[in-house]
N, C-alpha and C positions, 0 to 999 in steps of 0.2 A: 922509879916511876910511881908506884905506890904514896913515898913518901909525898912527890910532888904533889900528884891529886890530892890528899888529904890537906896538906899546905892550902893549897887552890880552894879546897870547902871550906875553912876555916876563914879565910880570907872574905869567902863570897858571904857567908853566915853572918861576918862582922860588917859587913858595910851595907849602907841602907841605899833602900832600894822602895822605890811604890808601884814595882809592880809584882804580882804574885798575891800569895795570900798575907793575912793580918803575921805569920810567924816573920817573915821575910823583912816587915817595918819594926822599928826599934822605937818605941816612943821616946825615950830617953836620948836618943840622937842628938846631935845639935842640926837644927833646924838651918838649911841651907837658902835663900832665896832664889839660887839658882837651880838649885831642882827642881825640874820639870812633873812634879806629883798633880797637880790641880787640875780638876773637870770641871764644870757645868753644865747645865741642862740649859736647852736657847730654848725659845715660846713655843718649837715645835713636839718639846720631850726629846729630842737628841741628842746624845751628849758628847760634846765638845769637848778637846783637850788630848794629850796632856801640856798644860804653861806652867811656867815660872811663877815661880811666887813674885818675883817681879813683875810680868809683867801684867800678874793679877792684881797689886799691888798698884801699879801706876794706871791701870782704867778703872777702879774702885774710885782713887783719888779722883780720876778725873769723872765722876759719879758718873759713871758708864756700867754698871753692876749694879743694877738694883739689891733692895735690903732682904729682900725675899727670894734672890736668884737660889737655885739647890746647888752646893758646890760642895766636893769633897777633896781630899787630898792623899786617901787610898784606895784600892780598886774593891775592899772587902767591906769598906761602911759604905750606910747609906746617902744619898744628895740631901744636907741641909741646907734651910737659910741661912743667905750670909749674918743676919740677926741672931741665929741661935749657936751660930759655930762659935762666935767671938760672945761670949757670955761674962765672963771675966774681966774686969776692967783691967786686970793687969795685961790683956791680951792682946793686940792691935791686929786689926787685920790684914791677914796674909803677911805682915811681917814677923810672926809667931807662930809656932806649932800651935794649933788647938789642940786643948790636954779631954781626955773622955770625958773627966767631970762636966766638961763644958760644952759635950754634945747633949742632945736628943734623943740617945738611942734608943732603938726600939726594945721593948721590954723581951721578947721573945724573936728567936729568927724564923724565916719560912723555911717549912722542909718537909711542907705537902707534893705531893704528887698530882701532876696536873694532865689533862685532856681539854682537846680543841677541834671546835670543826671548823676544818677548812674552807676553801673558797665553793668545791663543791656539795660541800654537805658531809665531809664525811668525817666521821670521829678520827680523830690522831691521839696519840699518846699511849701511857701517861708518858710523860717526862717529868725529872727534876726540876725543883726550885733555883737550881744552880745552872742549868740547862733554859731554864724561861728567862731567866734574869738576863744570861748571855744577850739570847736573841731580841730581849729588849732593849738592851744599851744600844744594838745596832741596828734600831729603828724597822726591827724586821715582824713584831707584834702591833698591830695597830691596837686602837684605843675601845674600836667597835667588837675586837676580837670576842666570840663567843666561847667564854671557856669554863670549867669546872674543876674544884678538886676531886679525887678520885669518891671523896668521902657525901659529895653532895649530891642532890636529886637533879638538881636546875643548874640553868648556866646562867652568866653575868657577865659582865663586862669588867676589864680592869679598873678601870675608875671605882666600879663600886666595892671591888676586893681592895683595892688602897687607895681610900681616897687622901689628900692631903694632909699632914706630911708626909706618909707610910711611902717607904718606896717599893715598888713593884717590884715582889719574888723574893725581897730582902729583909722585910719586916713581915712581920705575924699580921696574915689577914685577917678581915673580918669577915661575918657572914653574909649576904647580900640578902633583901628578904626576898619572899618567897616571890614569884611573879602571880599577878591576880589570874583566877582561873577566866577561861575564857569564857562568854555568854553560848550554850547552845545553839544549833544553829534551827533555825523554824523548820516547822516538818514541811514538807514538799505538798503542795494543793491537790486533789483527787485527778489522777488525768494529765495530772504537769510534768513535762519535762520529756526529752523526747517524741513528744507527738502525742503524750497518753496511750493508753492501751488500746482505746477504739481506735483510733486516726492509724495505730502500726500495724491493726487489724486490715483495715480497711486496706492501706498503703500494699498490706505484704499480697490481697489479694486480687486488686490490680496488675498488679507486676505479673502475677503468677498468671494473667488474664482469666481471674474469675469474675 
């Protein structure tokens, strides 16, 4: 039994696979078009897939994919443009593996720790970078989310932690500035508010029938 399991991991090590992490893909593989590896992201940030390189292949052709769509073809890079993936002219798209030289990768990854307030107001977190990123691929972070690294004063929004190309949780953010402080609010007029002090005088000694 032993022997067999070990058979069974050896087997599964060798054959590729797009899903899991970056160990599990073999770049060296021979490129299948019918593996099902391919996402993209549609207008609303949610990502789509996984398709065949076929059939990414035949609505590309039929210029149905824009050149700027983010598309990836494992679950541990980030969404490029279809512009930047295909770099090499020996490369055609989607009917070739993209080789790394010929991505955009991000120079550093994220692996801040994060906090967010929720719908009520209330702080959450921290969680991982590998933990935000999840719940972004499944459209469960909106874009107005108020959040922060553990490491900063203010909060921001993801847009401004990754703006374009940077993908969210997956590349090394940026700072977002500081938000402008707010204007003082004017002092309160002699007598304002509540009724002033004579009128609560007056009021409390009515009541009382003085």
């Amino acid at each position: 039994a032993i022997l067999a399991q070990q058979l069974h991991c050896k087997q599964t090590a060798s054959r590729r696979t797009c899903k899991g992490d970056a160990i599990s893909v073999t770049m060296d593989a021979p490129y299948s078009l019918e593996e099902e590896c391919w996402e993209y992201l549609d207008p609303k940030g949610l990502k789509q897939g996984p398709f065949s390189g076929t059939r990414m292949l035949l609505w590309y052709e039929a210029q149905m994919l824009p050149e700027d769509l983010g598309v990836r073809y494992t679950a541990n890079m980030p969404f490029t443009p279809i512009r930047e993936m295909f770099l090499a002219k020996s490369l055609a798209p989607f009917k070739s593996r993209p080789r790394p030289a010929g991505l955009q990768m991000p120079a550093a990854k994220c692996q801040a720790l994060w906090q967010y307030c929720d719908t009520k107001g209330q702080l959450q977190g921290p969680f991982t970078s590998a933990q935000m990123a999840q719940w972004y691929e499944h459209g469960m972070l909106p874009k107005t989310l108020q959040l922060r690294r553990t490491t900063d004063g203010h909060f921001a929004t993801i847009p401004e932690y990754f703006p374009p190309p940077l993908a969210p949780f997956v590349s090394s953010p940026l700072t977002p500035a500081a938000p402008r402080a707010a204007k003082p609010p004017m002092p309160a007029q002699p007598g304002a508010g509540y009724g002033g002090f004579g009128g609560g005088a007056a009021a409390t000694g009515a009541a009382l029938g003085g």
